[in-house]
C-alpha positions in Angstrom: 45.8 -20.7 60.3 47.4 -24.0 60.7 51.1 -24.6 61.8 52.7 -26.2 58.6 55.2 -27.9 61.4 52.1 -30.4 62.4 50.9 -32.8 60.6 48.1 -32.9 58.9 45.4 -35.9 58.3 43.7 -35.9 55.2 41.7 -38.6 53.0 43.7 -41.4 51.6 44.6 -40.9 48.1 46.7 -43.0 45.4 49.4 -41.1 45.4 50.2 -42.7 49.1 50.9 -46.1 48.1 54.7 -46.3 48.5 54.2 -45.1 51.9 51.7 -47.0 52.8 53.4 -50.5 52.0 56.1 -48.9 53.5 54.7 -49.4 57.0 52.7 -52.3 56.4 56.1 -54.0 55.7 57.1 -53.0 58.9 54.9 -54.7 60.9 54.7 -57.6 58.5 50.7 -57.0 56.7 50.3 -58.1 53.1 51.4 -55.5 50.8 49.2 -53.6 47.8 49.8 -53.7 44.5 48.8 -50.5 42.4 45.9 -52.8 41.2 44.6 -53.7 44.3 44.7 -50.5 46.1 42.9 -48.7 43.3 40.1 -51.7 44.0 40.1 -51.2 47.3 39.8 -47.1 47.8 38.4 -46.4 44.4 36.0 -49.3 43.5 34.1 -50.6 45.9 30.0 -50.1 45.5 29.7 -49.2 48.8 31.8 -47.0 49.6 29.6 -44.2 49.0 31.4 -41.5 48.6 32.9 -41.7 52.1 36.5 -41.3 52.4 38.2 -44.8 52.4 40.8 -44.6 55.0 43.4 -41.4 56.2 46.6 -40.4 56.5 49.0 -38.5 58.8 51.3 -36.5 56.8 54.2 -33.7 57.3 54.8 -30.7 55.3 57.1 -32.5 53.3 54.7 -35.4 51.8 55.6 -38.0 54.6 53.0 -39.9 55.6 53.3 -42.1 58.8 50.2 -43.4 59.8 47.1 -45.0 57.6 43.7 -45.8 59.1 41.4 -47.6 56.2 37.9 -47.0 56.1 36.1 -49.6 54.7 32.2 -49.1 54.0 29.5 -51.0 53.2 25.7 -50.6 52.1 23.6 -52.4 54.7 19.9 -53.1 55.2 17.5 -53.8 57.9 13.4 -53.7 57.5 13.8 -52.6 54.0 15.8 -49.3 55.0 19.3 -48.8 53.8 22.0 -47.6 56.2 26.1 -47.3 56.0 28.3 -49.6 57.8 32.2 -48.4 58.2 34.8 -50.6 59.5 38.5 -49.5 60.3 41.3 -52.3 58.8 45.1 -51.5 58.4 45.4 -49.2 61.1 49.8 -48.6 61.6 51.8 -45.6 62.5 55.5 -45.3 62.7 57.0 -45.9 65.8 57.1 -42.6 66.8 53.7 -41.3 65.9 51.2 -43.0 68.5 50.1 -39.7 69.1 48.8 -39.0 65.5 47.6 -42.5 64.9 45.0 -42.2 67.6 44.1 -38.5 65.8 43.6 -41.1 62.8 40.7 -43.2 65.0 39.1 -40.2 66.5 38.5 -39.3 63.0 37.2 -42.7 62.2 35.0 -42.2 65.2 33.4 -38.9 64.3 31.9 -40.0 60.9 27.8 -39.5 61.1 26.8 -41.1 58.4 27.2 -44.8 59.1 25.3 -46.1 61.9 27.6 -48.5 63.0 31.3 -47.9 62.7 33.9 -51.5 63.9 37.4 -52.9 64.3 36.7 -56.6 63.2 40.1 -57.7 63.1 42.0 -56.2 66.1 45.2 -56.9 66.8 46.2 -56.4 70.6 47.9 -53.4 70.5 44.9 -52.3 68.4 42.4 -53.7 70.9 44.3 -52.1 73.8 43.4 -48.7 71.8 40.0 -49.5 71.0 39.2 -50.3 74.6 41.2 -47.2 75.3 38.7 -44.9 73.5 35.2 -46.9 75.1 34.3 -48.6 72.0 32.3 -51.8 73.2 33.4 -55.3 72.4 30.8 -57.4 70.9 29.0 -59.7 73.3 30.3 -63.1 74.6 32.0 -63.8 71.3 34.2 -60.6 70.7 37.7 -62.5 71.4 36.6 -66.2 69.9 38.0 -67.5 66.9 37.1 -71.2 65.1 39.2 -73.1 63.0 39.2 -76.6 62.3 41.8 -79.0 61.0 42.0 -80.4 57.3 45.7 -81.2 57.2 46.9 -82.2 60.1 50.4 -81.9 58.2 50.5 -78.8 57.1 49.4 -77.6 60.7 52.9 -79.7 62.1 54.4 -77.8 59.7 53.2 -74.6 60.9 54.1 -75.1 64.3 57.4 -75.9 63.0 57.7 -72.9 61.0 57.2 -70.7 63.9 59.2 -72.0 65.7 62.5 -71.4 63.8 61.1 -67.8 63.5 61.3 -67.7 66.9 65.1 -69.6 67.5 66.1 -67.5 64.0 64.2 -64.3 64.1 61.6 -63.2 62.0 63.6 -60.7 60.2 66.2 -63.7 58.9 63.7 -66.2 58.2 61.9 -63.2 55.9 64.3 -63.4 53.9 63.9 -66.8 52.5 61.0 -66.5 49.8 57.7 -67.6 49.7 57.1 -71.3 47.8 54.7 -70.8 45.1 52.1 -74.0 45.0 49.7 -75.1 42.5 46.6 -72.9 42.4 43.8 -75.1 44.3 41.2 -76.3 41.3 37.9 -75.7 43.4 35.9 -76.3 40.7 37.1 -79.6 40.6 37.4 -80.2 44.2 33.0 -78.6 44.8 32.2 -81.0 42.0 33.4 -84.4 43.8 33.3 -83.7 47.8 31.1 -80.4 48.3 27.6 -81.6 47.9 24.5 -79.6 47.1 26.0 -76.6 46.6 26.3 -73.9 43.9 29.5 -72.2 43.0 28.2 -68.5 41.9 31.7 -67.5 39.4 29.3 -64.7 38.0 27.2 -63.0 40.9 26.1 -59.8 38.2 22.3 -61.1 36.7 22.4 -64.4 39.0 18.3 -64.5 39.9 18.9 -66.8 42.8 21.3 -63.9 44.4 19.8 -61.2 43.7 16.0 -62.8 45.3 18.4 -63.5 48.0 20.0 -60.6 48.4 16.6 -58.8 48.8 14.9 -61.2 52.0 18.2 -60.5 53.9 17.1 -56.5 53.1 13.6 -57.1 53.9 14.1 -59.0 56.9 14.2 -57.3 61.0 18.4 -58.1 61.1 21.0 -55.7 59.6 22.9 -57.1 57.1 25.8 -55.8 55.3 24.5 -55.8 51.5 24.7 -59.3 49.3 23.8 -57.7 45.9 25.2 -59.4 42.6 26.9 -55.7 42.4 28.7 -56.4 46.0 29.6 -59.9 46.0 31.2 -59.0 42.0 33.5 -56.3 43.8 34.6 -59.0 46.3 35.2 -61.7 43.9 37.4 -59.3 41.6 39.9 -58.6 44.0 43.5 -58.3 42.1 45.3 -59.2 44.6 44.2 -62.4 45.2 45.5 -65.5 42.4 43.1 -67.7 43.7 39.8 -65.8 43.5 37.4 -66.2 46.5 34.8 -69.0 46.4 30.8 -68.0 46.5 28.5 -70.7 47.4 25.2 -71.2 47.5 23.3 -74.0 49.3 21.5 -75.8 47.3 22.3 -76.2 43.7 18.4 -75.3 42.8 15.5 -73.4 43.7 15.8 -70.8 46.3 18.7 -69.8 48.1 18.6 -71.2 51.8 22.5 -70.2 52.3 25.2 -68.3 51.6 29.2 -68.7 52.0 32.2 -67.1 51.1 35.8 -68.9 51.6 39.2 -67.1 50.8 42.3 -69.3 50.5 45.2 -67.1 51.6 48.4 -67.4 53.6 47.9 -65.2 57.1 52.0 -64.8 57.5 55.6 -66.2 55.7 55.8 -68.2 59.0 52.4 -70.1 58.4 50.8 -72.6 55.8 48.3 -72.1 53.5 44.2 -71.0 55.7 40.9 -71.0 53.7 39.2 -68.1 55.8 35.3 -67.8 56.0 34.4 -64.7 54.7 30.9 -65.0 54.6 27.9 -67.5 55.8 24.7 -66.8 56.2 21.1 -68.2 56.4 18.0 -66.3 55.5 16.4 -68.6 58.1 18.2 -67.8 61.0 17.4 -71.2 62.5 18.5 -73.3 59.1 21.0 -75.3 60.4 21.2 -77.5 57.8 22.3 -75.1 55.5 24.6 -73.6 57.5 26.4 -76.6 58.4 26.1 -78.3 54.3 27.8 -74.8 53.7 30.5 -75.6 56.4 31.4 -78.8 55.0 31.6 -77.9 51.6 34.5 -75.3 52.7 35.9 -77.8 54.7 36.1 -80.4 51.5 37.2 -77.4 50.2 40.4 -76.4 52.5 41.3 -80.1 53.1 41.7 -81.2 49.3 43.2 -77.2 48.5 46.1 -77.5 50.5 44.8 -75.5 53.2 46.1 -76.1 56.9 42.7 -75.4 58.6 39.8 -73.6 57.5 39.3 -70.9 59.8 36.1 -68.4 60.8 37.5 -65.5 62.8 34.2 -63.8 64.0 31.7 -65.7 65.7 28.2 -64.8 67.0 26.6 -66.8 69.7 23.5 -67.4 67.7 25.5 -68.9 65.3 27.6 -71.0 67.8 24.0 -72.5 68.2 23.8 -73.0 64.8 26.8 -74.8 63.9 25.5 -77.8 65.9 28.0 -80.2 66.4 30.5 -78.5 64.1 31.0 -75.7 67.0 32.2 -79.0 69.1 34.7 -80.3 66.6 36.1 -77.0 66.1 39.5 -75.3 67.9 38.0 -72.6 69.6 40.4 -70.4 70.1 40.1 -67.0 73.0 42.4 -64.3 73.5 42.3 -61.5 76.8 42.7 -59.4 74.0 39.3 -58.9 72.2 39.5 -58.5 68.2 35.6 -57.2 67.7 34.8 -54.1 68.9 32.0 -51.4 67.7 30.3 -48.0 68.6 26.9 -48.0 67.2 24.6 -44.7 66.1 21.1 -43.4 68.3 19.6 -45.1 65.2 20.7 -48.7 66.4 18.3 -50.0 68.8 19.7 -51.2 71.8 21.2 -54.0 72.8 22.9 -53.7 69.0 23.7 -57.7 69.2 20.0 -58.3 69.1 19.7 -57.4 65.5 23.2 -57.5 64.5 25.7 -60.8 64.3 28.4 -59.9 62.6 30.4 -62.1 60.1 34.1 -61.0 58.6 32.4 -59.9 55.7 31.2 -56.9 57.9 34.6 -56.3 58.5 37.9 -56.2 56.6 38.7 -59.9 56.7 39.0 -60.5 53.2 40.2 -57.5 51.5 42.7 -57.7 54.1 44.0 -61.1 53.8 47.7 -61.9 52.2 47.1 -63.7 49.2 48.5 -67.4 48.7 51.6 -67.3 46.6 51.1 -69.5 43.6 53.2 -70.9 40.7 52.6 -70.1 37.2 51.9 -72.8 34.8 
């Protein structure tokens, strides 16, 4: 019989909201609302009936360590597998112990055949690498960005720094500036080029023909369904819903993308994040890159201080062309990708897998940007 005096993990449940924003505040990552924690553990299409994260509680209903669970349908030769990735993974101080309990029970799920940490911090990583999982290839600890206000990027630089002179705990308590919400509408129609914004994904033909190659095809790819890419676009948390492109406007779809404006921390400016891009031709630079530029149009007259992609494959390195040159590549000794694949992965996994944050928990993840109210 169990000792009541341990704690216990258990699946995630609503009821552990209060607790859970309790340490996220802590160790300052973005906050649920009631909303956006019922989309996020409740609603998503893929989740498949999997538990969607876990908790370390005591007898007496306190919890002090969350581990999210984030899974995904996936496809690869016209077979369907699960994908899990962990996101959100904080303990109280005192409970190191338990919070690697929480990743061995991440770990031990047999139903997805390939379970990641896409966003690692580095005390994270250090944990990861701690329990063998294997960083991903060549690429695990690069990060792109590239510059679209050079302003707002002084200002950043600025704003950490009185963080640092101040402390982060003081400078936390100044609020948030709401801003304008960025019209990208407005912005696609004059600067983006041949590219479809896709508002609606549910009965869009174009997607969903899409959506069904990528299954079809000898990669694994995490689902791009109408039904998926609705989920992702509804998120409540965000004022400033993501932006699904297409490339181009008409006839079949060569290329995907998904952006996310958002606001990583109260001591930075305003990012637009790359969620998503992807090519059926895995060779199509074109599209790729038309897609690039669009976000970049897309960042620079938004009011974001860079547009940023924090996974990168080396295949698609190679694909950026001459973007790859002109971005900040920025490397850490502290990977942020790591994985453990299944028997059913052949081997080696990077051969048929490049991952994208939207494997991961990049965007429901993300702290939204504060905006004013008209």
């Amino acid at each position: 019989m169990p000792d009541p005096a341990i704690p216990t993990i258990r699946p995630v449940e609503p009821r552990d909201l209060a607790q859970i924003n309790a340490l996220l505040e802590r160790v300052w990552f973005a906050q649920k609302t009631a909303a956006g924690f019922d989309w996020l553990i409740r609603q998503n299409p893929g989740q498949s009936g999997l538990p969607a994260g876990w908790v370390v509680e005591d007898r007496s209903g306190n919890v002090s360590a969350f581990l999210g669970n984030l899974v995904q349908k996936a496809w690869r030769a016209g077979t369907p597998h699960l994908i899990a990735s962990g996101h959100s993974f904080i303990a109280a101080a005192d409970q190191g112990g338990r919070a690697l309990s929480l990743l061995r029970t991440f770990l031990r799920q047999d139903t997805p055949v390939l379970l990641s940490g896409m966003n690692a911090n580095p005390v994270s990583a250090r944990i990861y690498m701690a329990m063998k999982l294997a960083v991903y290839p060549e690429t695990g600890s690069l990060k792109l960005s590239w510059i679209a206000n050079p302003a707002l990027v002084a200002f950043g630089a600025l704003s950490w720094r009185a963080h640092e002179l101040v402390g982060g705990q003081h400078m936390r308590l100044i609020p948030d500036i709401p801003r304008p919400a960025p019209d990208a509408d407005a912005i696609l129609a004059r600067h983006a080029g041949d590219v479809e914004r896709i508002a609606a994904p549910i009965s869009h033909a174009r997607l969903a023909a899409f959506d069904a190659h990528l299954r079809a095809g000898p990669r694994l790819f995490t689902e791009r369904s109408p039904e998926a890419l609705a989920w992702r676009l509804a998120d409540p948390e965000q004022a400033v819903a993501p932006v699904l492109l297409a490339y181009p406007q008409s006839g079949a779809i060569r290329g995907l993308a998904l952006f996310q404006f958002n606001k990583p921390s109260e001591a930075e400016p305003p990012y637009l994040d790359v969620i998503d891009l992807v090519t059926l031709d895995p060779e199509d630079g074109t599209a790729l890159q038309a897609l690039v530029r669009a976000g970049l149009a897309l960042a620079r007259h938004g009011g974001a201080a860079r547009l940023r992609l924090t996974m990168v494959t080396p295949h698609l390195l190679r694909q950026l062309g001459p973007l790859a040159q002109s971005a900040r590549q920025s490397s850490s000794d502290a990977p942020h990708a790591f994985y453990k694949a299944t028997t059913d992965m052949p081997a080696p996994v990077s051969d048929v897998w490049q991952p994208l944050p939207y494997d991961g928990d990049n965007g429901p993840s993300l702290r939204p940007l504060p905006i004013r109210q008209q």
